[in-house]
Structure formats: C-alpha cells, structure tokens
C-alpha positions in Angstrom: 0.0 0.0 0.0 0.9 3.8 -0.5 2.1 5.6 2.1 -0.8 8.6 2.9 0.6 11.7 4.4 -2.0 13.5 6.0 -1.8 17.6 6.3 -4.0 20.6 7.9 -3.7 23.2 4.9 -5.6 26.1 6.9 -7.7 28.3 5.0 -8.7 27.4 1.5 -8.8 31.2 0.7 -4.4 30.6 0.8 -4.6 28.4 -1.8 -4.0 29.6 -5.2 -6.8 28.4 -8.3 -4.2 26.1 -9.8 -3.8 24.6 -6.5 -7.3 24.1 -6.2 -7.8 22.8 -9.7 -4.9 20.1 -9.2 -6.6 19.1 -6.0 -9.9 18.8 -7.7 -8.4 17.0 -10.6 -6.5 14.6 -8.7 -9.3 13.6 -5.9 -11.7 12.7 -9.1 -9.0 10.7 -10.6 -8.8 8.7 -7.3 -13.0 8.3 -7.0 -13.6 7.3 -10.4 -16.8 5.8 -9.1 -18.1 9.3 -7.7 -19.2 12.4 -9.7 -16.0 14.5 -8.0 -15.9 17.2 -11.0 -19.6 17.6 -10.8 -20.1 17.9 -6.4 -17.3 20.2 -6.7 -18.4 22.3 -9.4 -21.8 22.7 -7.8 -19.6 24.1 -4.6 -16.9 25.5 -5.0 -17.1 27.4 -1.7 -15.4 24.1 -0.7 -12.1 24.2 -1.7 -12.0 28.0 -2.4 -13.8 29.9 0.9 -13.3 26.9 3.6 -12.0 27.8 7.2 -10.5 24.6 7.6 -8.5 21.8 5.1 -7.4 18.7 5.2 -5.7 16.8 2.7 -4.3 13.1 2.1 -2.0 12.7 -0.3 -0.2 9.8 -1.9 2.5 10.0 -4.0 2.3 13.6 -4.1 -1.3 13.6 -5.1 -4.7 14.2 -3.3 -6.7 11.4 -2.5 -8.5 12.6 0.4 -10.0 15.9 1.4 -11.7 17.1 4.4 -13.3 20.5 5.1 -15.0 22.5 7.6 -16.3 25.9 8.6 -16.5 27.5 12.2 -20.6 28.7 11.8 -23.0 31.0 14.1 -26.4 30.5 14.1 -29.4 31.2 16.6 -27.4 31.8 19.4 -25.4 28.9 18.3 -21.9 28.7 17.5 -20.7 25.4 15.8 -18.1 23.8 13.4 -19.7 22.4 10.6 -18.1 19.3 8.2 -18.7 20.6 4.5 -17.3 17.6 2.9 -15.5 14.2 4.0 -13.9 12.6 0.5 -11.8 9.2 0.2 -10.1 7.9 -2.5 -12.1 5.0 -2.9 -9.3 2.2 -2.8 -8.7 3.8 0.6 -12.3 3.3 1.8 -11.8 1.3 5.6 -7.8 2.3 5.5 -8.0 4.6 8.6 -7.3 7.8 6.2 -11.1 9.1 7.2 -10.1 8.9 10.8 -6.6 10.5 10.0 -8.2 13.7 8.0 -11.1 13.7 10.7 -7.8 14.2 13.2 -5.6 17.1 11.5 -8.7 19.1 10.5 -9.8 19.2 14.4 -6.2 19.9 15.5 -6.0 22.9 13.1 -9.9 24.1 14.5 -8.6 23.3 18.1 -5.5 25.6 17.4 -7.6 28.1 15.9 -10.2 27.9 18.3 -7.9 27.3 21.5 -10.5 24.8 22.8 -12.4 21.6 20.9 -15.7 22.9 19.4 -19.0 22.9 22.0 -21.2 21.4 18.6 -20.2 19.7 15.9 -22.4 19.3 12.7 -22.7 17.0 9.5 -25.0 16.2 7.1 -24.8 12.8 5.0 -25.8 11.0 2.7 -23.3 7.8 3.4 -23.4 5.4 5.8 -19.9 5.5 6.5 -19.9 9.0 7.7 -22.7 8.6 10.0 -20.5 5.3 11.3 -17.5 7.6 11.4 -19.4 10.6 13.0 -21.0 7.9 15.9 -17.4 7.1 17.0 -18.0 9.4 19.2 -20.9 8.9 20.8 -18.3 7.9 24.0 -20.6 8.2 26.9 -20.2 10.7 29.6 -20.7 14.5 28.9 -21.3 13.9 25.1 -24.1 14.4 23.2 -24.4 12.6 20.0 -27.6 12.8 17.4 -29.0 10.9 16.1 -29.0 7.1 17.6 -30.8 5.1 15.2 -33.0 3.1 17.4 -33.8 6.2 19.6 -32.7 9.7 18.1 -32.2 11.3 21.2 -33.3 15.2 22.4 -33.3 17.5 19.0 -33.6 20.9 19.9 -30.1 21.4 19.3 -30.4 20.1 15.5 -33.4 21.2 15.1 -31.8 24.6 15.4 -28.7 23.8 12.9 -31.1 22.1 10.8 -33.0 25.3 10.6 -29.9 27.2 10.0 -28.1 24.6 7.6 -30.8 23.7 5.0 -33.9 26.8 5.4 -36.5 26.1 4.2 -36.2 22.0 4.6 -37.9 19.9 6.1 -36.1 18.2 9.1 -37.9 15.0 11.2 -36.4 15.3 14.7 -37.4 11.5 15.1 -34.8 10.6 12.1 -32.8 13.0 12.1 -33.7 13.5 8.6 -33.1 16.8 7.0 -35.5 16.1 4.0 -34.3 17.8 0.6 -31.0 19.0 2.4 -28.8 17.9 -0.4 -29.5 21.0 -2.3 -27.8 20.9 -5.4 -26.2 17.5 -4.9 -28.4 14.2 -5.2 -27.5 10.7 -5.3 -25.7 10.9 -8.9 -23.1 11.7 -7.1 -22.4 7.8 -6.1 -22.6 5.9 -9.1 -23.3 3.1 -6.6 -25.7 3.1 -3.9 -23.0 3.8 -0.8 -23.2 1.3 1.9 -21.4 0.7 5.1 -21.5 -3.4 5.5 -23.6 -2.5 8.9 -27.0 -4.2 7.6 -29.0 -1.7 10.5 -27.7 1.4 9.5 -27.6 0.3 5.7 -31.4 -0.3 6.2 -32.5 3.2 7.8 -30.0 5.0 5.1 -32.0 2.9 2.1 -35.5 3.4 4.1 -35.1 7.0 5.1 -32.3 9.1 3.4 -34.1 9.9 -0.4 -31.7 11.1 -2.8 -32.3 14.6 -2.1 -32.2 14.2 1.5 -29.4 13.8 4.0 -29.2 12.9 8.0 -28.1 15.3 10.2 -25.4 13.8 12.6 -24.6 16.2 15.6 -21.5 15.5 18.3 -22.4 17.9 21.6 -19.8 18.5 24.2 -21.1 21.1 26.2 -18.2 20.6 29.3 -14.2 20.7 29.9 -14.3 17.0 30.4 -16.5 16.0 27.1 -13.9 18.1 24.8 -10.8 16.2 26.6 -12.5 13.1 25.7 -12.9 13.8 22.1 -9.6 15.4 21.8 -7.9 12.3 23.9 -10.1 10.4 21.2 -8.3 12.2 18.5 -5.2 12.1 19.8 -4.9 16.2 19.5 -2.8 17.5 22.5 -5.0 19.4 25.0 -4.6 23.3 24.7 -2.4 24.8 28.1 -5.4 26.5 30.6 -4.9 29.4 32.3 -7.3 28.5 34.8 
C-alpha cells in the first residue's frame, strides 16, 4: 500500500486556483466511481472559501479531502463538516479517521479549545459510522441514535440554519431535501457501510435529495478532553 501523508492546509482562501484545480483533478482521478468534477463544481465554496482543510496525499497527489467551517447561528456557535472525501481504494484504511484528526487539531489551534457542537450532514453510511465514533458516553451528546434519536432541539436549530427552508424529522434526524444541489448521482453506486442496521435506515429514510443530520455535543471541559484524547490532539495549556 501507499504511504498517505496527511496535512492541515488552513484556509482554502491561501490556496492559489491552480492549487485548487490540481486538488480537484487529482481527488476525481482517485474516485472514479463518484461524480468529484460535478459535487465540486456545484460548490466551490469548498475548496475556495473553507476555514478549515485537510488533505491526504499519496504520491504527491490528493486522494482525500476534508473541510469544515467555524458557523454562528441562533445563538449557536458550531463547526460544521462541508465535505468528508476518500479515495475510494482507501475506503476502511483509517485515512477518514486520520483527515477527521488534523482538520480538528487545526480548528482546536484556531479555536484554543475543541468545538462545543459539531455538525454533518450525509448521505453515506460510512460517515454517520464515522461521526457515531464518538458517541463515547459521559458528557457527550451525539444525534441521532438510530434506534432512539435522542433530544433534537439542538439540530433542530442547525437544521433550521443549515438547509432553510427544509424539512427536518427530529425522530430521524432526517433533513428532508438538504442535499441541495447534490443528489445521489453523485455515487454511481448506492453507498453502503457493510452494517445491515444502518444500511437499512439510510436505504428506508435518506431519499436522494435528502441527508441525516449527525450532531456531536460536548457542552463541558471534560466532554472536549474526551474527544480530543479520542483524536489524539494535544489538550490546549489553561490558564485556569
């Protein structure tokens, strides 16, 4: 196998269009089975206006890309996941968790704590797998369980924020048309996880248009330690 080196690049407004266009260029060639040229076309804001990037790169090209935005809303301030991309030979390597990783060290630097809320929404089952990871008990909040969604004023809210105008079913999670300008021709294949309960609510409940709101809460000192131990991120110095 390759060896994947994994980077924060910071703000996608510091990279140059070439850059971007070589990034773009090289993810699609390494998901052949996804429509990369397309979803990033339709948002562009990705690679060019993100707060936060992460690449994984293998023999000098991409073939991973995270990104994320630090986002107010109704009193609430939150980091939200634009886009989680793998090269799909890489699908189940650990280069998900890896990108997951640097992108939250370079938000914890920037922020000088771990984010209170944490929102994504999905279409793939591996996400939401990746995204439950962290239900870990204790002082964190995760939405939504399958079998019992859990209390959704909280993504009711980023919901609201996230995709107006949308439908969203608190007892799913389900934001319903929050896909916007990206449906399922995006996967030229039907995405599964190989976890036949959450394969069954995505294929039961996510329509093409739609996608599930996954939400990671950790409203205390000790919830954000967890995460960040979790992550393996070193824990910003306190004053207090």
């Amino acid at each position: 196998m390759r060896t994947v080196e994994i980077r924060y690049l910071g703000n996608g407004n510091s990279l140059d269009t070439a850059r971007r266009a070589r990034l773009g260029a090289e993810l699609a060639a390494a998901m052949p089975r996804h429509e990369v040229a397309h979803y990033l076309r339709a948002k562009p804001a990705i690679l060019a206006g993100s707060a936060h990037l992460a690449v994984a790169e293998a023999d000098g090209a991409c073939v991973g890309l995270m990104a994320a935005n630090g986002l107010s809303a109704d009193g609430l301030d939150f980091t939200y996941i634009e886009t989680l991309l793998v090269g799909e030979q890489l699908h189940g390597s650990g280069v998900a968790l890896g990108l997951v990783s640097a992108l939250f060290a370079g938000v914890v630097r920037a922020l000088g704590d771990f984010p209170e809320l944490v929102a994504m929404k999905t279409y793939t089952p591996k996400a939401y797998l990746l995204m439950r990871r962290f239900a870990l008990g204790g002082d964190i909040g995760f939405y939504p369980e399958l079998d019992a969604p859990g209390d959704a004023a909280i993504p009711a809210r980023l919901a609201a924020a996230l995709s107006p105008g949308c439908e969203f079913r608190a007892g799913t999670g389900v934001v319903h048309g929050g896909g916007g300008r990206i449906s399922s021709r995006f996967w030229r294949d039907a995405p599964r996880s190989g976890d036949a309960a959450v394969d069954g609510f995505f294929a039961r409940e996510v329509g093409e248009r739609d996608r599930l709101l996954c939400v990671v809460h950790a409203p205390t000192t000790a919830a954000k330690g967890a995460l960040m131990a979790a992550l393996r991120i070193p824990q910003p110095i306190r004053a207090d």
